[in-house]
Residue, then its C-alpha position, 0 to 999 in steps of 0.5 A: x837316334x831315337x825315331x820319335x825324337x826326330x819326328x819332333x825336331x821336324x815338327x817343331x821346324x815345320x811349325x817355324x817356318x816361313x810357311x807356317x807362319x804365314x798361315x797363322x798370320x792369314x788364318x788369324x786375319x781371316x778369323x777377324x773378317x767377318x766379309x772374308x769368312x762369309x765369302x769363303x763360306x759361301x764358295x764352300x757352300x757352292x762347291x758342296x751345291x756342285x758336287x752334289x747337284x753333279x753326283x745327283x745328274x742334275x739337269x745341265x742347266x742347273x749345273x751351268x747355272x751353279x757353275x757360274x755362281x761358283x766362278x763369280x764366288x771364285x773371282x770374289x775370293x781371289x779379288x779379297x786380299x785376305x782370303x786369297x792371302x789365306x788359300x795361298x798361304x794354306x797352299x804353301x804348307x799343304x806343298x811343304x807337308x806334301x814334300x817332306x811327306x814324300x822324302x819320307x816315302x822315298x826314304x823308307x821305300x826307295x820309291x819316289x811318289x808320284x809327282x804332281x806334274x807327271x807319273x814318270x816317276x810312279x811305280x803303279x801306284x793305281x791313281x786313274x791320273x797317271x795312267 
């Protein structure tokens, strides 16, 4: 069993599956809207405002005020059917990725990674939320 073999097949089968597909299909569509590559850039602009405005201590009514366009983008997003279909499709393989990283993890170590959900599982692995 040849190692690198293996790491193929499975790229080949993450690269076909449903998640995947579905990605490409959304990433296509949103490569062809014009209104929903703007949208989505305009909530990334936003959230770079935020996260800068939030590590510079900005004035709270400043970070209210950003904070408040943000979820107005936010809504926007999630009220366009490509660039929602797009963030939960990218969300679906983030998760698949996610998973098959951790069977990898617990395959070579034995220790299961910690869960999204709750560290019950996590043997120290120093992530602030954890604990």
């Amino acid at each position: 069993m040849d190692i690198l073999t293996k790491a193929k097949e499975l790229g080949t089968m993450i690269s076909t599956s449903d998640e995947m597909t579905n990605y490409k299909k959304w990433e296509a569509s949103l490569e062809r809207d014009h209104k929903a590559r703007a949208i989505l850039r305009e909530y990334q602009s936003l959230q770079t405002e935020m996260v800068r405005a939030a590590h510079d201590d900005t004035d709270k009514s400043i970070l209210d005020d950003i904070k408040e366009r943000l979820l107005i983008k936010f809504d926007e997003v999630n009220n366009y059917e490509v660039t929602r279909n797009y963030i939960e499709s990218k969300d679906r393989l983030d998760r698949l990725i996610k998973r098959v990283n951790d069977v990898l993890v617990y395959s070579i170590s034995g220790e299961e990674s910690c869960s999204s959900n709750t560290c019950s599982s996590c043997s120290g692995c120093g992530n602030k939320s954890c604990t």
